[in-house]
Backbone bond lengths (Angstrom), bond angles and torsions (degrees), N, CA, C in turn:
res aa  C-N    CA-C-N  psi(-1)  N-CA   C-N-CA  omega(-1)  CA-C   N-CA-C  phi
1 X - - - 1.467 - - 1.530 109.81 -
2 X 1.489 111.21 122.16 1.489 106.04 178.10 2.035 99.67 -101.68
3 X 1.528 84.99 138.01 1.645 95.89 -175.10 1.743 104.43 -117.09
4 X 1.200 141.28 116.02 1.081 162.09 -179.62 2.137 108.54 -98.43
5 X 1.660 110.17 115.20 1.071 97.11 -153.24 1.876 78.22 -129.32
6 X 1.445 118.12 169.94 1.021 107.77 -175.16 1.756 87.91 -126.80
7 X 1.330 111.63 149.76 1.829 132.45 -166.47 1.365 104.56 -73.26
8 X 1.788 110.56 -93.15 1.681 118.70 -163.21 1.387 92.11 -55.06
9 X 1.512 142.11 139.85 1.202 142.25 118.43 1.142 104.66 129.48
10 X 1.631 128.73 -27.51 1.203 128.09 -176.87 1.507 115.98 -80.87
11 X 2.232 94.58 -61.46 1.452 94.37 175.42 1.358 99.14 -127.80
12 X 1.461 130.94 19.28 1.315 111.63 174.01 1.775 98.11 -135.95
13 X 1.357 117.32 114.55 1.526 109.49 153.36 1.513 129.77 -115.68
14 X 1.237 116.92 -168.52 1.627 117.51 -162.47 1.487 84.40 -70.88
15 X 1.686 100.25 -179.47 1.098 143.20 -136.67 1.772 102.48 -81.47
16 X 2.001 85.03 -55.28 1.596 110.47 -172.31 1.278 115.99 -73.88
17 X 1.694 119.31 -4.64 1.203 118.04 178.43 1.868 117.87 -79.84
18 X 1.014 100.62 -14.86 1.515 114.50 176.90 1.424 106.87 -41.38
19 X 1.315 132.30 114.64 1.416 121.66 176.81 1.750 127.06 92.71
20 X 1.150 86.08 15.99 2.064 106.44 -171.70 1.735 97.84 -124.02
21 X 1.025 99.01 175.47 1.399 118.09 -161.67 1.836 81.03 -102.89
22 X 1.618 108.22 165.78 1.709 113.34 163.07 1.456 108.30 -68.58
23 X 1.180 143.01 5.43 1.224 122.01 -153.09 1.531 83.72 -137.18
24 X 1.471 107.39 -33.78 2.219 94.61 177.90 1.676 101.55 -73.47
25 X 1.688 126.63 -27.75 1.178 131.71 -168.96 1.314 127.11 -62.08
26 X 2.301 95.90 -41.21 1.542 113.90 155.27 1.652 122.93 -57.74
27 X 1.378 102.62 -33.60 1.513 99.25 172.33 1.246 118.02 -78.26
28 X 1.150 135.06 -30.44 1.242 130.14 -177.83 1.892 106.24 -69.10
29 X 1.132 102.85 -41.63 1.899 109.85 177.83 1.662 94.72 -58.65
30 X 1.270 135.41 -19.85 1.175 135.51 -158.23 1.897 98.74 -87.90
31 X 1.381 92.96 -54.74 1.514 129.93 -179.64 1.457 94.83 -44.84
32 X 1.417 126.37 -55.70 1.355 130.78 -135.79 1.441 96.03 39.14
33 X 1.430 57.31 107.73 2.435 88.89 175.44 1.835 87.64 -102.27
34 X 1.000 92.00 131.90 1.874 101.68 161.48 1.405 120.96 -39.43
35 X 0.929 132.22 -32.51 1.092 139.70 155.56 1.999 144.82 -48.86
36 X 1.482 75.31 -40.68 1.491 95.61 174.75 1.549 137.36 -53.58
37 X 1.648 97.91 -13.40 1.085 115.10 -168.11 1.811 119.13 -132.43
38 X 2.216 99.40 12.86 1.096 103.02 172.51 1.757 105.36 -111.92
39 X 1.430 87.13 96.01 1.778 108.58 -168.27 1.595 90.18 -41.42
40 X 1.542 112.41 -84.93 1.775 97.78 171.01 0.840 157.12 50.57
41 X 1.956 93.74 -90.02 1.527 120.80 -175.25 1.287 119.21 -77.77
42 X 1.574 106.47 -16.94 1.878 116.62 -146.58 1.477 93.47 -76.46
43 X 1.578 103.14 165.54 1.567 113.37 -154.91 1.578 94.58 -156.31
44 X 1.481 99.60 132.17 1.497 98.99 174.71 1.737 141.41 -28.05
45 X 1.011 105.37 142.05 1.783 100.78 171.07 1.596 100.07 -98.12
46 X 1.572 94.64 130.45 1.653 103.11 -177.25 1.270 116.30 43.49
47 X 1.323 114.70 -147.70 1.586 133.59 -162.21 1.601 99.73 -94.34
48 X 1.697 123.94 27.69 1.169 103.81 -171.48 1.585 148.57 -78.89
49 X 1.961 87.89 -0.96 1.813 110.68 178.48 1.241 90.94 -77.89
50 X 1.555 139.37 -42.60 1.381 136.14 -173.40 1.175 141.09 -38.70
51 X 1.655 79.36 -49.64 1.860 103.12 -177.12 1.511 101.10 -100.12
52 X 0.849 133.34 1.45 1.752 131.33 177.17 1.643 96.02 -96.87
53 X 1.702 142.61 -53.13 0.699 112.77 135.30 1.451 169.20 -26.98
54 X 1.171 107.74 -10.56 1.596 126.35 151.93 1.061 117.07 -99.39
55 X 1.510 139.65 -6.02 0.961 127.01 167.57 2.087 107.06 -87.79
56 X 0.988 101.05 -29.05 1.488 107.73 175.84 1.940 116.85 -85.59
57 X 0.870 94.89 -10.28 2.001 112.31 162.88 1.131 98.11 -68.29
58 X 1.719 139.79 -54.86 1.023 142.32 -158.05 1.612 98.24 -94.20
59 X 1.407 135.22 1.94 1.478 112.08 155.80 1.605 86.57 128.88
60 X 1.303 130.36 -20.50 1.612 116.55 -175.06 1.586 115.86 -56.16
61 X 1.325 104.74 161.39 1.419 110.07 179.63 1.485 96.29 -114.94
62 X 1.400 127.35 124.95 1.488 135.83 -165.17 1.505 109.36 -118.02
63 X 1.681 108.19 113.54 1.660 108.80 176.71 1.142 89.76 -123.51
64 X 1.791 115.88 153.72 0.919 122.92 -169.63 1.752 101.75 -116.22
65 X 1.350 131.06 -177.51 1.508 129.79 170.89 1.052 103.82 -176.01
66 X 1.769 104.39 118.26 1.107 130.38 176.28 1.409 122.41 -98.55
67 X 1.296 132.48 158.05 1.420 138.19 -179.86 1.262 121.25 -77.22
68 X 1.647 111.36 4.01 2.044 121.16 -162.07 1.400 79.18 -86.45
69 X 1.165 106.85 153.98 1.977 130.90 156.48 1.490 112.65 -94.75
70 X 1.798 100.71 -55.06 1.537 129.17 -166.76 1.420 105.32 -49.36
71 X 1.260 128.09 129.25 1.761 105.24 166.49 1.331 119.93 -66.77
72 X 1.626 139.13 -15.04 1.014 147.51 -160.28 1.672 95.49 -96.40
73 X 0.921 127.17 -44.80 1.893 133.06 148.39 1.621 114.50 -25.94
74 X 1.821 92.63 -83.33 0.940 108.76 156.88 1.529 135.41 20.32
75 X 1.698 102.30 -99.95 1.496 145.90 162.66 1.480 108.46 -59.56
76 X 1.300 128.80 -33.39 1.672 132.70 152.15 1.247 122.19 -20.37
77 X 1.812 92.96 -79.95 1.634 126.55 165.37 2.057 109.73 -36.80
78 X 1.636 99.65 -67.49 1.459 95.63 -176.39 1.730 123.33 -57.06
79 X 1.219 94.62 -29.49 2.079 115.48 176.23 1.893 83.93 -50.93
80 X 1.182 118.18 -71.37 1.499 123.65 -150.75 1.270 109.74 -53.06
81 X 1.662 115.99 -56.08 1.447 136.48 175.53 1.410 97.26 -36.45
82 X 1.714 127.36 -63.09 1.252 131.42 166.86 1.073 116.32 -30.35
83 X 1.216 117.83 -105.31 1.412 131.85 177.70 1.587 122.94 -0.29
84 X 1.531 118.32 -57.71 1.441 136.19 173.91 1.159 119.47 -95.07
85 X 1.725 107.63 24.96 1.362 116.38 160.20 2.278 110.93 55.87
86 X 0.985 93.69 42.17 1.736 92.14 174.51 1.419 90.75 -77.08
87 X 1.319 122.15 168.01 1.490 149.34 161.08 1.558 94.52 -54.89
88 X 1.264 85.97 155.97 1.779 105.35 -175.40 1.657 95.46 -83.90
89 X 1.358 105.83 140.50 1.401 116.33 172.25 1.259 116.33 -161.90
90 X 1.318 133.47 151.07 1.149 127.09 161.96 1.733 127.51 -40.80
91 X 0.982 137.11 162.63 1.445 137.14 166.15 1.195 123.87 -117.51
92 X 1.522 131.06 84.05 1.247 119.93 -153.09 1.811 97.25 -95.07
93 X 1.438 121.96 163.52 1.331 124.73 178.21 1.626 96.11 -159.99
94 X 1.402 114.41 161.66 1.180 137.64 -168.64 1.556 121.23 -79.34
95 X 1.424 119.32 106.21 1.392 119.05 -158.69 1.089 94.99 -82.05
96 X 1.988 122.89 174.33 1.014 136.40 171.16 1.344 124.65 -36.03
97 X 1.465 136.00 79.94 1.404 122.74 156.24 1.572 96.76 128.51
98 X 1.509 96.26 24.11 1.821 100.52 -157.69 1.810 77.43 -120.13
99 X 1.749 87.21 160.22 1.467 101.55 172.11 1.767 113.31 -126.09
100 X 1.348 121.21 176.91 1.205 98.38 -168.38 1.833 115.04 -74.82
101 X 1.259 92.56 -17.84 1.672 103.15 179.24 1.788 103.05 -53.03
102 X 1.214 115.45 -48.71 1.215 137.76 -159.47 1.904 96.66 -68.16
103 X 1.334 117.24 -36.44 1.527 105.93 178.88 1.553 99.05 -72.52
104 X 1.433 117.77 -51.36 1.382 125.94 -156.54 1.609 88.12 -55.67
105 X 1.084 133.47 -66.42 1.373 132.31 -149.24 1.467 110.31 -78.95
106 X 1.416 122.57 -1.57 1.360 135.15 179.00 1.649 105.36 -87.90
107 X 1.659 117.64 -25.17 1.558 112.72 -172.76 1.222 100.96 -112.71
108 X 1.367 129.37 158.72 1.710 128.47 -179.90 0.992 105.01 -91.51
109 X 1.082 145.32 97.46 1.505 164.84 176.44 1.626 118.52 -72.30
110 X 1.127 109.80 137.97 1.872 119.63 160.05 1.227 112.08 -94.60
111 X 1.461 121.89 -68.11 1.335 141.00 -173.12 1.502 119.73 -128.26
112 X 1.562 111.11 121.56 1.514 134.39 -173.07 1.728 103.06 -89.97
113 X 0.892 144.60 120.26 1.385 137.09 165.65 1.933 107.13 -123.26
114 X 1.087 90.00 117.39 1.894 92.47 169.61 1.546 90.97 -168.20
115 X 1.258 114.61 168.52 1.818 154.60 -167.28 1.351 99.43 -78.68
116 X 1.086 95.72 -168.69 1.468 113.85 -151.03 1.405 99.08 -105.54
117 X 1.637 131.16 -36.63 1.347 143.93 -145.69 1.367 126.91 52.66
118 X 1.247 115.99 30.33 1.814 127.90 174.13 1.083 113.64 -28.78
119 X 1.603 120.46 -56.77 0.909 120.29 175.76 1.709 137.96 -81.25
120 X 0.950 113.69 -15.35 1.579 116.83 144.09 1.626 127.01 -129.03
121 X 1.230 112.76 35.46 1.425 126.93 152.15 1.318 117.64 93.80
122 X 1.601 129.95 142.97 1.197 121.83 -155.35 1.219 111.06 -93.20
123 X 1.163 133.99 17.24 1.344 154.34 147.43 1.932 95.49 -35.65
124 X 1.248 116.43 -39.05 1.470 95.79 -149.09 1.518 101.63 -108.54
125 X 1.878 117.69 10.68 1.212 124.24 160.19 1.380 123.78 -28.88
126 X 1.291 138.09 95.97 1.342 130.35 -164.23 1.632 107.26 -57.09
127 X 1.728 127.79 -41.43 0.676 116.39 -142.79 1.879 106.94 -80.35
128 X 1.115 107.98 -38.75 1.252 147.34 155.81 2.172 98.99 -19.46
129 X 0.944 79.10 -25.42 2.176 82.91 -176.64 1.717 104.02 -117.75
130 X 1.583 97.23 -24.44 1.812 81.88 179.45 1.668 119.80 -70.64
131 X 1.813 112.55 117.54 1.378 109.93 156.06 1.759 118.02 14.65
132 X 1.329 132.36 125.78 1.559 160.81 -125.67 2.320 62.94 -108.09
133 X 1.190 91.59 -83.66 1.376 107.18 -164.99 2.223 123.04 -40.25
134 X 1.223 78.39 -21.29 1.254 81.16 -171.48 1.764 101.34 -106.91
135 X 1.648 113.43 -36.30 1.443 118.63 164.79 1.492 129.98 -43.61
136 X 1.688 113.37 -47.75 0.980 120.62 -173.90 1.680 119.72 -65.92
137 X 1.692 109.00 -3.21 1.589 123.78 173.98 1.583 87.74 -80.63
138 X 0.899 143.33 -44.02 1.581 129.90 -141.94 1.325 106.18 -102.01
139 X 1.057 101.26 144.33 2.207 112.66 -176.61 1.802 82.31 -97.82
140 X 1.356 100.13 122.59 1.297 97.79 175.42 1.573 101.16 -135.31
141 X 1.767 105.86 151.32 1.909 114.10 -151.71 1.164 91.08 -139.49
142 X 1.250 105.22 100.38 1.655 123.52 176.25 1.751 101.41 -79.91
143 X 1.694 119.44 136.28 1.408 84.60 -174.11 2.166 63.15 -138.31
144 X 1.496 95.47 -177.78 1.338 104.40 -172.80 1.685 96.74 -74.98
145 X 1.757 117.41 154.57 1.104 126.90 154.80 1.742 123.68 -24.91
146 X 0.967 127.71 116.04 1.722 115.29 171.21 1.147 120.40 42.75
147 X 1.725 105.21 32.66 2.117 108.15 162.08 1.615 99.34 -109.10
148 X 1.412 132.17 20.07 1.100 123.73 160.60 1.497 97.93 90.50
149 X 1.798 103.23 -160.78 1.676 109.60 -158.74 2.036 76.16 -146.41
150 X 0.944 125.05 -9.70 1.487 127.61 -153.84 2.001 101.21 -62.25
151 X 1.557 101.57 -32.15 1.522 90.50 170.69 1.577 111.34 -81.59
152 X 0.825 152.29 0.41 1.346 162.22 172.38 1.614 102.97 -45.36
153 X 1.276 110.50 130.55 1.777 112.96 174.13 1.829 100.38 -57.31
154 X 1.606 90.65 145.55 1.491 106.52 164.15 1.282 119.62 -52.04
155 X 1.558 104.82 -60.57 1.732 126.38 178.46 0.899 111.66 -58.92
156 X 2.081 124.50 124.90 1.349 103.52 -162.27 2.235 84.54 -87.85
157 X 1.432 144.19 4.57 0.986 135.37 154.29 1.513 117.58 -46.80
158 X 1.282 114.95 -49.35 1.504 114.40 -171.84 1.940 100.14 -83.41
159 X 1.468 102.54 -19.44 1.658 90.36 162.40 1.501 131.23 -67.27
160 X 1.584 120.72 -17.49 1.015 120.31 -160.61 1.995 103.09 -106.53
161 X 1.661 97.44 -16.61 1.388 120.76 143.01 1.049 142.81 -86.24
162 X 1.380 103.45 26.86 2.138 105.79 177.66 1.370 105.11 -96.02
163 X 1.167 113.68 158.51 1.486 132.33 -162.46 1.309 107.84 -164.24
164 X 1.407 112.17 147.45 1.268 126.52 -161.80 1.690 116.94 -88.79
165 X 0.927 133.04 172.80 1.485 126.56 178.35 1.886 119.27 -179.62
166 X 1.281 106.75 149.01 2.188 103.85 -173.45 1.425 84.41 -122.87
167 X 1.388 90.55 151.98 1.291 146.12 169.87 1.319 122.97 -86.28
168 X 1.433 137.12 96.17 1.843 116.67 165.97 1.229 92.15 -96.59
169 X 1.390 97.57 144.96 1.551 113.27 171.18 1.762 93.85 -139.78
170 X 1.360 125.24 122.07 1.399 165.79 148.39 0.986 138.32 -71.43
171 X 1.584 131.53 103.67 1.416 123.20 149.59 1.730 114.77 -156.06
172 X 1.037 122.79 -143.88 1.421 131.30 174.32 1.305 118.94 -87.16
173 X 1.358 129.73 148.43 1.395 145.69 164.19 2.163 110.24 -19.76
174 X 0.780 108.32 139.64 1.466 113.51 -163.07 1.420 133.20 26.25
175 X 1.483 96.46 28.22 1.724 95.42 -178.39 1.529 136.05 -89.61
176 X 1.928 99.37 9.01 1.082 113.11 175.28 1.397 125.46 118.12
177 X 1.313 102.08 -11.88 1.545 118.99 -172.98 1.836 122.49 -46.79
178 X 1.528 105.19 -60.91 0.858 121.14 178.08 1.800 110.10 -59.81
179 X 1.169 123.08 -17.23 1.490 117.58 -167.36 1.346 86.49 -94.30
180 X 1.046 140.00 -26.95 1.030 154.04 -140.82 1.756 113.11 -98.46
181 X 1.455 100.76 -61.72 1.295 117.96 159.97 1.881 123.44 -66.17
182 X 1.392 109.57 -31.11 1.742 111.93 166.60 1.581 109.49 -58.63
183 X 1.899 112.59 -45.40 1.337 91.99 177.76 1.727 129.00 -86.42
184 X 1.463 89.25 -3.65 2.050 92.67 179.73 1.923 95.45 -68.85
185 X 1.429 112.44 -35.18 0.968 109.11 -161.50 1.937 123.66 -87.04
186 X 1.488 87.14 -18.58 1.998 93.69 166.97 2.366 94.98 -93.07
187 X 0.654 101.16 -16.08 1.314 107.40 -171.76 1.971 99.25 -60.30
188 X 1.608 91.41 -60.81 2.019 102.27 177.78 1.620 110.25 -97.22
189 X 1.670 110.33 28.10 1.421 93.35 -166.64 1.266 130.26 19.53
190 X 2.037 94.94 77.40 1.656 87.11 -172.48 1.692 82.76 -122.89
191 X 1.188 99.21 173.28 1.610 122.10 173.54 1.413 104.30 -89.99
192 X 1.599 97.57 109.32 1.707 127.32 169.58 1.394 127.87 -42.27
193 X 1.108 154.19 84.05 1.624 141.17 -169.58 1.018 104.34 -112.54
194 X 1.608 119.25 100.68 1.854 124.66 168.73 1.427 94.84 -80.13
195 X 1.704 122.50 118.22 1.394 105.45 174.79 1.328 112.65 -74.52
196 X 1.848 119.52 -32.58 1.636 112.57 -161.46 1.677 96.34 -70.62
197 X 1.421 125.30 -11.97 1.258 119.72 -172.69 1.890 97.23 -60.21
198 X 1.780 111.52 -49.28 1.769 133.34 -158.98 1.890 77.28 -57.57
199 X 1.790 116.69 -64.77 1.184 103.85 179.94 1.449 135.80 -28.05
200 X 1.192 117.08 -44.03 1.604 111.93 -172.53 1.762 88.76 -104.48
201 X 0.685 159.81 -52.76 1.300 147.40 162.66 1.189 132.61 1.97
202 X 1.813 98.18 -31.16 1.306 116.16 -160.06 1.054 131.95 -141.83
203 X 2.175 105.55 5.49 0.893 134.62 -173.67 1.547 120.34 42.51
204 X 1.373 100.59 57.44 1.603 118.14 160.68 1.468 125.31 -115.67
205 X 1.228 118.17 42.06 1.363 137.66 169.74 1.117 144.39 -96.04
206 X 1.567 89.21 -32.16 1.945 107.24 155.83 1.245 144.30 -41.90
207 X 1.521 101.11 -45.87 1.664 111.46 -177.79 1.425 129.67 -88.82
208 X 1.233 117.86 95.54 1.763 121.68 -169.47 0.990 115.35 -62.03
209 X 1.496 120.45 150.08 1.272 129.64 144.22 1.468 132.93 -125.53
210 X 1.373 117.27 92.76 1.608 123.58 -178.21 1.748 97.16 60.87
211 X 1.269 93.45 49.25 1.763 115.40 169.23 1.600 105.62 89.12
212 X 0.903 120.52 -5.74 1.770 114.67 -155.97 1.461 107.69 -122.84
213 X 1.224 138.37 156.38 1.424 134.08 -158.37 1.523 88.49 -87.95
214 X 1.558 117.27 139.20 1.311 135.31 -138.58 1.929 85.30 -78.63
215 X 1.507 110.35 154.28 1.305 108.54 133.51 1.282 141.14 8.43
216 X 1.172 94.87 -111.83 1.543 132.30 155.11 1.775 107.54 -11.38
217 X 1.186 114.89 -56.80 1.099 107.96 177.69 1.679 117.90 -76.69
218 X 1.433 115.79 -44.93 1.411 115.10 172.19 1.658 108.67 -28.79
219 X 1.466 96.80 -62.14 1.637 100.22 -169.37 1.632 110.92 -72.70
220 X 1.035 127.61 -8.44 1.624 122.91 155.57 1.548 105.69 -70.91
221 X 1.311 109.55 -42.14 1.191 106.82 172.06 1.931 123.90 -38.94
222 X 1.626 102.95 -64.19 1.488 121.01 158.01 1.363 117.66 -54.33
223 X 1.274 123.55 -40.18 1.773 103.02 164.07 1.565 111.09 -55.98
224 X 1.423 115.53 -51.50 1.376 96.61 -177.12 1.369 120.65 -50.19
225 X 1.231 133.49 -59.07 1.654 122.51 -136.84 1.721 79.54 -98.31
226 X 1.424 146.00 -43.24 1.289 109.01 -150.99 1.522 121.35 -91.99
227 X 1.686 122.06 28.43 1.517 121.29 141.72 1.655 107.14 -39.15
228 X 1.827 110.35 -61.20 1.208 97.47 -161.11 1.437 115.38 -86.42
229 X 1.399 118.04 -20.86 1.388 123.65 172.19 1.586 116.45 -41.60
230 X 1.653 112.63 -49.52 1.242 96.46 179.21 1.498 90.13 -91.47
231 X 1.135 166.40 -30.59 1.611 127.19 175.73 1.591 107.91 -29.73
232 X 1.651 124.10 -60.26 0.874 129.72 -159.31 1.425 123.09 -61.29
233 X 1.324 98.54 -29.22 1.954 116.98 179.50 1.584 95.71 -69.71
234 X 1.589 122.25 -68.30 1.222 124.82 172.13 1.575 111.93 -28.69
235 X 0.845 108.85 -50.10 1.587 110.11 -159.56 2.599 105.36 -83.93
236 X 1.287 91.73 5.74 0.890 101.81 170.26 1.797 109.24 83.85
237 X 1.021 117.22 9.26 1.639 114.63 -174.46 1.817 90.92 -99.89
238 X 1.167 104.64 129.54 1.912 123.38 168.50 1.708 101.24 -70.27
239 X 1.341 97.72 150.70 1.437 118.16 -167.78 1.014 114.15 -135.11
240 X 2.160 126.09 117.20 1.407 128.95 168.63 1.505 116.59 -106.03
241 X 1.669 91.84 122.80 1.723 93.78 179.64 1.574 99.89 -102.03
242 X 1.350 94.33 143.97 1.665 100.79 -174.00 1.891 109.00 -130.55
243 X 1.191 109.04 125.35 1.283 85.14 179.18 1.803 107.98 179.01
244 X 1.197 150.08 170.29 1.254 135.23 -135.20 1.990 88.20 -106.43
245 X 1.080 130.38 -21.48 1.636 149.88 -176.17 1.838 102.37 9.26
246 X 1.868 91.57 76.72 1.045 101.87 -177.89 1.566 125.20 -53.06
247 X 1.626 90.72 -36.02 1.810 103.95 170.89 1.141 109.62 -87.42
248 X 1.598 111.67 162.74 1.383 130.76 176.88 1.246 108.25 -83.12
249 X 1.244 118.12 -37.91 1.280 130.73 -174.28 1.576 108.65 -72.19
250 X 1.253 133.83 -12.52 1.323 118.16 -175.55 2.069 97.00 -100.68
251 X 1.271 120.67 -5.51 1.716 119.60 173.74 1.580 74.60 -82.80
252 X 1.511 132.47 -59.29 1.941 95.72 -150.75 1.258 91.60 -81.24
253 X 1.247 137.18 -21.68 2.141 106.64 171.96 1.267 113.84 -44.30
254 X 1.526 112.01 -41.08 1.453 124.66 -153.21 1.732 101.09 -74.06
255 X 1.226 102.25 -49.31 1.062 92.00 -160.45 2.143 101.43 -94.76
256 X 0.810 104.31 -5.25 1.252 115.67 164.45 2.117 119.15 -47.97
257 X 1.807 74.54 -68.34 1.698 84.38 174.54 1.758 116.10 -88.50
């Protein structure tokens, strides 16, 4: 099994992110933190030399692909891979006039693993541009920006069988839900959905029903967010919806569409 993993953002970030949450780490890449740009310094996300090593114990062939052009970048990137002891792999990077689609679709691949690009936009998802024909060979594992690879199956078999899946989790006004649902959801690096948050967001709170915010609105509610919900399922990232879903009827819209 050849496994193709992508460097900045997936399993390696800057320096200054050490000790931040994923979401202060995206801001800081946003920020341009000083750091961001001393290839160098950067230091694994989570346990990710660990578990890439077990996947290559079991027989994988491990290339890596980084975002450097520069060879002095480049050789940055490979210093680091060193350093924190990852499995030996090739280092593939983007030649003159090449795009990242263009490496991916140049090697015969099993398994694609790279991020989301949160921080500079999912526009630049490699997998997302490789050829319909040549994509549909590859098990590809979208995981969030800088939440690591650490939930990832051991077995690289059950890796090439992972699949994505949501969560509703339900109840009443302060009963815990939401604390509840933030950690199921950094726990599977999944993508968070407070719906009553989409509610006021969107000013669908107004309209009652037999005391309770109408129907009608829940399921405007569900038109909004699940365009991207299923991008996100597709793309292999798990999904927690959290939210008080007084009706029954707005879990089977939801989960309907």
């Amino acid at each position: 099994m050849k496994i193709l993993i992508f460097t900045e953002g997936t399993i390696l970030m800057h320096k200054n992110a050490v000790n931040h949450t994923r979401e202060e780490i995206v801001k800081q890449v946003k920020d341009k933190d000083s750091s961001v740009k001393d290839y160098s310094s950067y230091v694994p996300v989570g346990n990710s030399s660990q578990k890439i090593a077990k996947w290559q114990k079991q027989g994988a062939e491990i290339l890596y692909l980084t975002s450097r052009r520069k060879q002095e970048q480049i050789n940055d990137i490979q210093n680091v891979l060193k350093k924190h002891k990852f499995p030996d792999g090739t280092l593939l990077f983007r030649k003159e006039g090449e795009e990242y689609k263009d490496v991916a679709e140049r090697i015969i691949l099993d398994v694609f693993i790279e991020d989301d690009c949160e921080s500079i936009g999912e526009d630049e998802i490699t997998i997302s541009h490789v050829k319909p024909s040549i994509r549909k060979k590859i098990k590809s594992i979208l995981i969030k920006e800088f939440a690591g690879i650490n939930h990832l199956p051991d077995k690289i078999q059950d890796l090439r069988n992972f699949k994505s899946f949501f969560i509703i989790i339900r109840g009443p006004l302060a009963c815990g839900k939401s604390t509840i649902s933030e950690k199921i959801a950094q726990l599977l690096n999944a993508e968070y959905i407070p719906i009553d948050r989409v509610l006021d967001e969107h000013n669908l709170t107004e309209e009652k029903e037999e005391g309770y915010i109408s129907q009608k609105s829940f399921k405007k509610a569900n038109e909004i967010i699940v365009p991207n919900t299923k991008k996100k399922l597709q793309s292999g990232i798990h999904v927690i919806f959290d939210g008080n879903f007084y009706w029954k009827s707005q879990i089977d819209d939801l989960i309907q569409r």
